[in-house]
C-alpha positions as CSV (number, residue, x, y, z in Angstrom):
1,X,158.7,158.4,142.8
2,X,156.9,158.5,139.2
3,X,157.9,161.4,137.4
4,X,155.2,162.2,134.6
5,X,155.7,165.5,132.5
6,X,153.0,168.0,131.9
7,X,151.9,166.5,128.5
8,X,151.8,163.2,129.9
9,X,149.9,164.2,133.2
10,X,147.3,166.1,130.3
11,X,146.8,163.1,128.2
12,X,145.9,160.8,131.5
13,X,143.0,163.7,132.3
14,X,142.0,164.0,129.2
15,X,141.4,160.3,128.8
16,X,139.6,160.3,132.4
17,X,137.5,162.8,131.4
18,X,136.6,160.8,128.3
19,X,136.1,157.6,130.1
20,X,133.5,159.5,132.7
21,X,131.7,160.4,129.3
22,X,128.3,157.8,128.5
23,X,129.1,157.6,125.6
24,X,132.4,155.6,127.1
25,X,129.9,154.0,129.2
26,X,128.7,151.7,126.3
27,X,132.3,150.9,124.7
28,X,132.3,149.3,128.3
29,X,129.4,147.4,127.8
30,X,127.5,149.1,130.8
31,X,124.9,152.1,128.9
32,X,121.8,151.4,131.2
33,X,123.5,153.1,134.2
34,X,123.6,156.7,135.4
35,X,127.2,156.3,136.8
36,X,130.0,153.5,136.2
37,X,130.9,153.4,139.6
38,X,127.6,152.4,140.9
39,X,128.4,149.3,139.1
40,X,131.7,149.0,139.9
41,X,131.8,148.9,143.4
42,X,128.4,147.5,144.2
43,X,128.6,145.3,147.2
44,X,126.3,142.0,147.7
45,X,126.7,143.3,151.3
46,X,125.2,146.7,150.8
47,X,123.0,145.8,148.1
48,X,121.7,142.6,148.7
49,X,119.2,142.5,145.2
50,X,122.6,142.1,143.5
51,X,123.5,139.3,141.7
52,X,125.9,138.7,138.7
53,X,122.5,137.5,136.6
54,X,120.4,140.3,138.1
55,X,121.4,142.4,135.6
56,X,121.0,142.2,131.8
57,X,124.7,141.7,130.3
58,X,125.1,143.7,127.3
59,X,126.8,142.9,124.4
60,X,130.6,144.0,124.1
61,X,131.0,144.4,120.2
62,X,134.7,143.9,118.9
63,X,134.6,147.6,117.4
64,X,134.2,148.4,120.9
65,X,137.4,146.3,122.0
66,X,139.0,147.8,119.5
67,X,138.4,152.0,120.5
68,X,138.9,151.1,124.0
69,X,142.3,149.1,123.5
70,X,143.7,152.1,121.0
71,X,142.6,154.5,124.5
72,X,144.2,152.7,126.7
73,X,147.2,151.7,124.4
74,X,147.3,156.2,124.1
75,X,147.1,156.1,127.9
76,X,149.9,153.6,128.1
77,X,152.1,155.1,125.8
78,X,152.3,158.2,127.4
79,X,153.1,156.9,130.2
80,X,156.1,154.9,128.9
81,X,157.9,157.8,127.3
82,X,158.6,159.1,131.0
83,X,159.4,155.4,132.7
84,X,162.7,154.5,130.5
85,X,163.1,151.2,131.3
86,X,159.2,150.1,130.9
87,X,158.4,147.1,129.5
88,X,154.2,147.3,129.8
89,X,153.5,147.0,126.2
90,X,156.0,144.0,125.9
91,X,153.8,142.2,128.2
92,X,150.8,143.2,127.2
93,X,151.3,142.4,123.7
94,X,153.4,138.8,124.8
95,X,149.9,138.1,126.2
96,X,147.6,139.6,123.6
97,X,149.6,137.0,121.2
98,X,149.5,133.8,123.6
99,X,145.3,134.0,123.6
100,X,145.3,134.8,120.2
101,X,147.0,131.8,118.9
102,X,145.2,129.5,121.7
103,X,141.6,128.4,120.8
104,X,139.2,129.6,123.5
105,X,135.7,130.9,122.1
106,X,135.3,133.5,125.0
107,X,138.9,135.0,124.6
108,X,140.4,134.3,121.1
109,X,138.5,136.7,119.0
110,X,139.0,139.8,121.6
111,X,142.7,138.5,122.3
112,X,143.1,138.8,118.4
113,X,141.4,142.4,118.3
114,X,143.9,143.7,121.0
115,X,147.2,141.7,119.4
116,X,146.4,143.8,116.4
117,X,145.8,146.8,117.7
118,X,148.5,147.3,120.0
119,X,151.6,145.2,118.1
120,X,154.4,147.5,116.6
121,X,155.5,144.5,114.9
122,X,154.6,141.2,113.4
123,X,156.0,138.5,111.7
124,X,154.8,136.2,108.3
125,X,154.3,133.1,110.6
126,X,151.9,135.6,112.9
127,X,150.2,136.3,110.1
128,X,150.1,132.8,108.7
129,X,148.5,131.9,112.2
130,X,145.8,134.4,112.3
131,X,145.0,133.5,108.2
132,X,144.6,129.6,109.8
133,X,142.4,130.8,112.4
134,X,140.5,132.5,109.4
135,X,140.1,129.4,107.6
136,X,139.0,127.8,110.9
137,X,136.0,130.1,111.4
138,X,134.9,130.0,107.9
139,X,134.9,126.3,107.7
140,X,132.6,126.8,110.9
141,X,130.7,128.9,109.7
142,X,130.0,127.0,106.3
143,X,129.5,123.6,108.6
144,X,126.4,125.6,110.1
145,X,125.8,129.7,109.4
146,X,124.2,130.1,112.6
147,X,127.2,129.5,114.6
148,X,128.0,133.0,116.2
149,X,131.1,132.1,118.0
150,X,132.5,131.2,114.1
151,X,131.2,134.6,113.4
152,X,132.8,136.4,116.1
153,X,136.0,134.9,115.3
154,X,135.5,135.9,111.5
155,X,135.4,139.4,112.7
156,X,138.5,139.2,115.2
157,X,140.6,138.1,112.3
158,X,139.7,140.7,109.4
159,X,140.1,143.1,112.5
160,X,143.3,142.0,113.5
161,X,144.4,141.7,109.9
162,X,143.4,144.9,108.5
163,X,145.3,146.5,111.7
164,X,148.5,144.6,111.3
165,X,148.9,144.5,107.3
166,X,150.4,148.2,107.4
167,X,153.5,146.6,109.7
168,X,153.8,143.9,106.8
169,X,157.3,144.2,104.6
170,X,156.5,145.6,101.4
């Protein structure tokens, strides 16, 4: 039986609440619809014009990642201070920091954007890492500016930097 106290129970439906909002709707990546659910839990059964290219795929900007990961990071964090023994944001962050470090165009930069977000600590070598995957995209970039994916990565990294300088030993 999960015990949650009345602060934490307030927190979960006040972030339900937000998350029902439209303007939540395009952090998601999914503002052209009148409800989230009708997207979520379309069927190819009941809804046979459905396809995964029959719909236009928005853009998920990294400032996006980044407001929905500190929501869900609140969300989480409430919920831990009434489950003792929770290890959650261990894993989640263990993971966050394996894609991170591992080159993947798709994952890397929004692996990088959550690592710095939700880490409570970070080491020089971290760092060190994320400054080499800076160099990396900028050498990219300078080989040929119209590489996005150099871009993207660009962005990750001043993101993840600028979020995990304040855990940095004076």
């Amino acid at each position: 039986q999960l015990y949650s106290t009345e602060e934490t129970k307030q927190v979960l439906r006040l972030s339900l609440t937000e998350f029902s909002l439209p303007k939540f709707y395009l952090l998601f990546g999914i503002s052209k619809v009148k409800s989230a659910a009708v997207i979520a839990f379309r069927s190819s059964y009941r809804d046979r014009s459905f396809s995964p290219g029959s719909y236009e795929r928005e853009t998920f900007a990294l400032s996006s990642l980044e407001t929905v990961t500190e929501a869900l990071l609140e969300i989480m964090e409430a919920c831990m201070r009434d489950i003792p023994t929770c290890k959650w944001l261990d894993q989640w962050t263990e993971l966050a920091q394996k894609f991170a470090f591992q080159y993947n165009p798709s994952l890397q930069p929004r692996a990088l954007v959550v690592f710095g977000c939700i880490s409570k600590r970070v080491s020089h070598g971290q760092i060190k890492q994320i400054i080499r995957i800076l160099s990396k995209g900028l050498e990219s970039c300078l080989k040929g500016p119209d590489n996005y994916n150099s871009q993207v990565l660009i962005e990750a990294t001043v993101i993840a930097l600028t979020k995990l300088q304040p855990l940095l030993n004076k």
